[in-house]
C-alpha positions in Angstrom: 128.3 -93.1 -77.9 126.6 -96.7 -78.4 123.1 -96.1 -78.0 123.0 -99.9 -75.7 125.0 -97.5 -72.8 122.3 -94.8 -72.6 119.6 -96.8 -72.7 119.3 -100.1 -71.1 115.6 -99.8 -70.7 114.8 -100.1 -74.1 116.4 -103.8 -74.3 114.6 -105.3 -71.4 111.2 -105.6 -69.6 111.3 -105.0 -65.7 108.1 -104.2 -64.3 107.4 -107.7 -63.4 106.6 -108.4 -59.6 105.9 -111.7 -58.8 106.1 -111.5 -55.3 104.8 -108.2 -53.5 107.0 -107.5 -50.4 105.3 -108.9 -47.5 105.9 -110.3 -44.5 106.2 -114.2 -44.7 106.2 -117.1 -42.2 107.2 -120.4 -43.1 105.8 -121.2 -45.9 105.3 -121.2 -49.7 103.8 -118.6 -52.0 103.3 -118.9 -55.3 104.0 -116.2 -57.5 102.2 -114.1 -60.3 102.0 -116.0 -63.7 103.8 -114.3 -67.1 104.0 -115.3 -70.3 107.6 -115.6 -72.0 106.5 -114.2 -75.7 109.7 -113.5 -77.8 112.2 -113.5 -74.8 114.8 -115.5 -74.4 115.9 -114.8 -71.1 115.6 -113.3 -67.6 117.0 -112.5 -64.3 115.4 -113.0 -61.0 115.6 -110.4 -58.6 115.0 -111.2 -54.6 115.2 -109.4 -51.8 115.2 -110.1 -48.1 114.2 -107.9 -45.2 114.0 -107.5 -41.8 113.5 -110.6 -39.6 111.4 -111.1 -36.8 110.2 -113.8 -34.1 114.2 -114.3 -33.3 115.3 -117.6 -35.3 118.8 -118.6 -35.6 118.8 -119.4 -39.3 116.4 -118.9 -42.1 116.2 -119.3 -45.9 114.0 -117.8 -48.6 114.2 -119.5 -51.5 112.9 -118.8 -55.2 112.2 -121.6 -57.9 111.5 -120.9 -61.2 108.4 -123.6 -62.8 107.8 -123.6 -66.1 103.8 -124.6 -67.7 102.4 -125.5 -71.3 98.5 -124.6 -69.7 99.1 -122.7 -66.4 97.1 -125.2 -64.4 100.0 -127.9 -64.4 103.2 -126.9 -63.5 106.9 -128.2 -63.4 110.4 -127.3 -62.0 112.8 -125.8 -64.4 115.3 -127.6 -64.9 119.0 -126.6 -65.7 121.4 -128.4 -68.6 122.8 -130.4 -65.2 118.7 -131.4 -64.3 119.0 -129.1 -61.1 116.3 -127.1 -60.2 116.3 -123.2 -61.1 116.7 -121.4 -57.9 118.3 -118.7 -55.7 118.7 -119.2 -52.3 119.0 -116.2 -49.7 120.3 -117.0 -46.4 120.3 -113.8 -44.3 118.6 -110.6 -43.4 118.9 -107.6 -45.9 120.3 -108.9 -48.3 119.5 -109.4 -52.2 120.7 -111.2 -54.8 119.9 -112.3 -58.8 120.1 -115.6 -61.0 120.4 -115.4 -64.8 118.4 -117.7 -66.4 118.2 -118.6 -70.5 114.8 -119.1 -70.6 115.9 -121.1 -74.2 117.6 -123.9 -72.2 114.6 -123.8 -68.8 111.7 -124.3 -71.3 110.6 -127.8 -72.8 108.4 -127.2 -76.0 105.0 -125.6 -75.5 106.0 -124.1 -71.9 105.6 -120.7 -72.8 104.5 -119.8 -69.2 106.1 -119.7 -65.5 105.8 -118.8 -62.3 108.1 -118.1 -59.3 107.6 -120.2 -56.0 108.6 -118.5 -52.7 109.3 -120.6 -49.6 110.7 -119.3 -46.5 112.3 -121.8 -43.8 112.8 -121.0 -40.1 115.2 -122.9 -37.6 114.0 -122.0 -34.2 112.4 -118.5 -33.4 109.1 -117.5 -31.8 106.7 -117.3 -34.4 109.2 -115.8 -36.8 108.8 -113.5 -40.2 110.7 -112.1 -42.7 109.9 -109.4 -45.2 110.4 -111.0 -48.8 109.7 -110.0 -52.2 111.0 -110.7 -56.3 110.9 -109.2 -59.5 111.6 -110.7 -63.0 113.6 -108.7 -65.7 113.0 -110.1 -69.4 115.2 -109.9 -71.9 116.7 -111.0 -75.1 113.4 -110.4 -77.0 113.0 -110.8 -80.6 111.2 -107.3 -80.8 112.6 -104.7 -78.1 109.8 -104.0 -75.4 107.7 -101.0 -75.3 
């Protein structure tokens, strides 16, 4: 048996929240800062709870920014120039977005950080339990 079936966990690095669940009003949150090292790619992981306060609509949405110093920080960028983001539109639900971190990254960005902001049409004084996780990969040395 191909040892890559049996044991996914040795080829990527998942214990990387960068936004604890919580509950969140409008708003934006920045997210915890990581280092890319050797890999060369990742998947965001979000997920969206519960919903309070009543609102017809809401969005959470996750931006990927990349940084050279972690002070001064820009959007990723795709090959097309569009922003790196996922977009979740309704309560309980989840969802992921691949990213080659090789094509995201200019020169000497060899940090990033998720940005979180949650949207509300309507509602009284509405929330919505949110939370995301990064999943490296692609590493030049497999993680420990």
């Amino acid at each position: 048996m191909h040892p890559y079936r049996n044991n996914i966990g040795a080829l990527i690095h998942a214990a990387n929240l960068s936004h604890p669940p919580a509950a969140q009003g409008a708003g934006t949150r920045n997210g915890a800062v990581f280092t890319v090292g050797t890999f060369r790619s990742l998947v965001l992981s979000a997920v969206v709870g519960a919903v309070t306060g009543a609102p017809t609509a809401q969005t959470v949405t996750y931006k990927l920014q990349t940084s050279a110093d972690g002070t001064t920080w820009a959007d990723a960028k795709d090959n097309d120039g569009a922003t790196v983001a996922l977009t979740l539109t309704g309560a309980n639900t989840c969802g992921e977005l691949d990213v080659n971190l090789q094509e995201v990254a200019p020169d000497g960005h060899d940090r990033l950080r998720v940005v979180e902001t949650v949207a509300f049409t309507a509602g009284t004084t509405p929330t919505v339990l949110a939370s995301a996780t990064l999943i490296f990969g692609g590493a030049q040395t497999l993680p420990v």
